[in-house]
C-alpha positions in Angstrom: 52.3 161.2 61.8 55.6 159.2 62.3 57.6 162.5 62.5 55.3 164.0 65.0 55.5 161.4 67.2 59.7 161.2 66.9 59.4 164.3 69.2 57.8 162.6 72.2 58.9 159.3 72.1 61.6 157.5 69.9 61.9 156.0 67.1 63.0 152.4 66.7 63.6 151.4 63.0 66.6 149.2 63.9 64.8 146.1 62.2 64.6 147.9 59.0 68.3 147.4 59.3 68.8 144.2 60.5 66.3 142.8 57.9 67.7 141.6 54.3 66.9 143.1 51.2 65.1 140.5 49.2 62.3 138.2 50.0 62.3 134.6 48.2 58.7 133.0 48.4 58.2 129.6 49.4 55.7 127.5 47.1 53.2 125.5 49.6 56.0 126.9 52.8 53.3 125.0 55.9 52.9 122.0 53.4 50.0 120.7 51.3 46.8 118.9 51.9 43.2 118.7 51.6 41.3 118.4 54.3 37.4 118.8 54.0 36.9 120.4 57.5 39.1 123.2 56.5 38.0 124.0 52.8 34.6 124.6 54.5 36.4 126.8 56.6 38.3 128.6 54.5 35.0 128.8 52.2 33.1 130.4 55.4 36.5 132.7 55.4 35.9 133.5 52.1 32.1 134.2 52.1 32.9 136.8 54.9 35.0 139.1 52.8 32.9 138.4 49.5 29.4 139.7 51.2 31.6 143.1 53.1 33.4 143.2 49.3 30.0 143.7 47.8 28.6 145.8 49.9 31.8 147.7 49.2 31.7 148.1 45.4 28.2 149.3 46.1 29.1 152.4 48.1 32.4 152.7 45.7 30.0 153.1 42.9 27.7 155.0 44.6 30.2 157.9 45.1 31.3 157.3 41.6 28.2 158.0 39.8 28.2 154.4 38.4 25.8 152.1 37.6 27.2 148.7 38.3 26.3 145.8 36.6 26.3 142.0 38.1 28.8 141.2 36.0 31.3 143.5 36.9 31.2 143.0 40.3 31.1 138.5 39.6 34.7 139.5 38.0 35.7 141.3 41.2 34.9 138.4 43.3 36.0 135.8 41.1 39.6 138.0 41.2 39.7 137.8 44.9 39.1 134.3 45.0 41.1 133.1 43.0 44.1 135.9 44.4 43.3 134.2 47.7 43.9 130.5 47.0 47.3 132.2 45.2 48.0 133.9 48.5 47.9 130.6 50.6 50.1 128.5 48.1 52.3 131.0 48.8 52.6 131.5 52.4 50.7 134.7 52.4 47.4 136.2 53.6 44.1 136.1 51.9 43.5 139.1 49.4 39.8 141.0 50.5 38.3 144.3 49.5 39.7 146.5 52.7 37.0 149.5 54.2 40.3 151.5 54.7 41.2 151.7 51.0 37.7 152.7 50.0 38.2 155.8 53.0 41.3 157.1 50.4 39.7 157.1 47.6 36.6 159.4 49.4 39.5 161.2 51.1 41.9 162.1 48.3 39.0 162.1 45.6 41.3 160.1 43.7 39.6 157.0 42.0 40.9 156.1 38.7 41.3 152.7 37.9 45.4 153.4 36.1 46.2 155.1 39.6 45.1 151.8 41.5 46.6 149.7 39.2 50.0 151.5 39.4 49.8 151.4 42.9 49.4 147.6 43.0 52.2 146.9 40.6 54.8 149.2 42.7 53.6 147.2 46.1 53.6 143.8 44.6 57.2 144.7 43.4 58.2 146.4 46.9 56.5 143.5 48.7 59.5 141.5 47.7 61.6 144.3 49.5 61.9 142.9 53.3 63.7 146.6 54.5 60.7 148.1 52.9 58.3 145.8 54.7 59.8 146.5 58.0 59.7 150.0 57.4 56.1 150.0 57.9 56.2 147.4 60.5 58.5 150.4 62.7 55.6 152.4 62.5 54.4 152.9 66.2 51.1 151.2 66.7 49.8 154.7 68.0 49.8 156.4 64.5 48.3 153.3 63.0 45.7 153.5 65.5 45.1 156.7 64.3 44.9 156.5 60.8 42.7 153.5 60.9 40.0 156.0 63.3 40.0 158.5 60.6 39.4 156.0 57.5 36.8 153.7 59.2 34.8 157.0 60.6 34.8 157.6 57.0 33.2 154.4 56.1 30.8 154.2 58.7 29.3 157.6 57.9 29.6 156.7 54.5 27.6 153.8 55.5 24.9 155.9 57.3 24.4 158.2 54.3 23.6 155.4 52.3 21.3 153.7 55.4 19.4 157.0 55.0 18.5 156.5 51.7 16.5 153.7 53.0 12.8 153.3 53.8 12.8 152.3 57.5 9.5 150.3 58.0 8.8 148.0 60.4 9.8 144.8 57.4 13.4 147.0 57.2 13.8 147.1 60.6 13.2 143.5 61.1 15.5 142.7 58.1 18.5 145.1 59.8 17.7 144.4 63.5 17.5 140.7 63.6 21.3 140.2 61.5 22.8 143.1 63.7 22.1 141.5 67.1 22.9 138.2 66.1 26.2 138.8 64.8 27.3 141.0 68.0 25.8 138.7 70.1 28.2 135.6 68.6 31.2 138.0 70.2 29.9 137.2 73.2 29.8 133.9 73.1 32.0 132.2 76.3 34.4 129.3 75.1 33.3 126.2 77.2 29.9 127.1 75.4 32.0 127.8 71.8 33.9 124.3 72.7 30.9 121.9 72.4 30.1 122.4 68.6 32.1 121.6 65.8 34.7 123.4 64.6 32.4 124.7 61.1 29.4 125.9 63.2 32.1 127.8 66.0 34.0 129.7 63.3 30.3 130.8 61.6 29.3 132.0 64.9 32.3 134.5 65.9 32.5 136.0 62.3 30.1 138.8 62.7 30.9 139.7 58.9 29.8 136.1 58.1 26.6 135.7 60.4 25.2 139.2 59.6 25.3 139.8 55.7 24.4 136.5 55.0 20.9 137.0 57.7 20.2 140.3 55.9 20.5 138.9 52.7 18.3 136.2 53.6 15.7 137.9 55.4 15.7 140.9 52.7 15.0 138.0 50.1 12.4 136.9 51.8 10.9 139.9 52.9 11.5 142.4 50.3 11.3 139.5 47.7 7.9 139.5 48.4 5.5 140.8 44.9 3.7 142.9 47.2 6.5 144.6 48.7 8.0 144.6 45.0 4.8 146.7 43.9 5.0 149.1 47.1 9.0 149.8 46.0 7.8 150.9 42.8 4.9 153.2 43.3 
């Protein structure tokens, strides 16, 4: 894509150039300190890309043929939590389960587990490489743009195929509806009205990811918890 669009418009990969070869992290580089405001925070932060990382290793084994077990997927998040707190020790961003990565795996077919890990070794190696950094960072926003509408068209009909596995009474649509308006409607929100509450309650209502998940899963529970929609599942 890169190469296609060096015949309309050019290239700029000076700052490859002008960048130095070798990263050195900083331990703790923006200081250290607990404060309890912002671990609630951050734990909000983190709750957002647990529930979308579940739902992800769901539709990753779902294409996969395998049955996965609560155990398995208590690793994963335990794994990206504790790759997270690494990540901010050392000046970096939080590691999450990306919708992106799961859209190459369904478009390559390519899935195995001594490919992925391979992959991460070379790019936690080359991640110490600044030229190979701003290599990517040249890339014109257009062809990221791009990319990023074929993988995520891949997840969301991914999504719907597995939506359609599902039995849409009036309970389900109550269980899906309710989540889905409430977390698009916290978009909306103007910020003089954002402004008057604290700064736990503003960051819960602008996550979509956060505020919907955790309403369907507590509205399924309660709903589809119930013994008598249990019993209806089953027959």
């Amino acid at each position: 894509g890169t190469i296609a669009y060096g015949f309309f418009a050019p290239l700029k990969f000076g700052i490859v150039g002008a960048a130095p070869w070798i990263y050195q992290p900083q331990f703790a580089a923006f200081g250290f300190g607990v404060n309890p405001m912002f671990v609630l925070v951050f734990l909000l932060m983190m709750l957002s890309g647990i529930t979308s990382a579940l739902s992800q290793y769901n539709l990753l084994a779902e294409w996969g043929g395998e049955k996965l077990q609560g155990t398995r997927m208590s690793w994963g998040i335990f794994t990206q939590s504790i790759t997270a707190a690494l990540a901010a020790l050392m000046g970096s961003f939080s590691a999450t389960v990306y919708p992106s990565n799961l859209a190459i795996i369904r478009a390559s077919r390519v899935g195995s587990a001594k490919v992925t890990v391979t992959a991460g070794v070379l790019l936690f190696i080359l991640g110490f490489i600044l030229k190979f950094d701003m290599f990517f960072v040249a890339i014109p926003p257009n062809i990221i743009a791009a990319a990023a509408t074929v993988m995520f068209g891949i997840i969301i009909m991914s999504s719907v195929e597995s939506l359609g596995r599902v039995k849409w009474d009036r309970i389900n649509l109550l269980v899906l509806g309710f989540p889905l308006m409430i977390s698009l409607g916290g978009m909306f929100v103007s910020q003089p009205v954002l402004a008057t509450f604290p700064l736990l309650v503003q960051q819960f209502i602008t996550q979509p990811t956060l505020t919907g998940p955790v309403l369907l899963y507590i509205l399924h529970f309660i709903f589809n918890g119930m013994p008598s929609r249990r019993k209806e599942h089953l027959m």
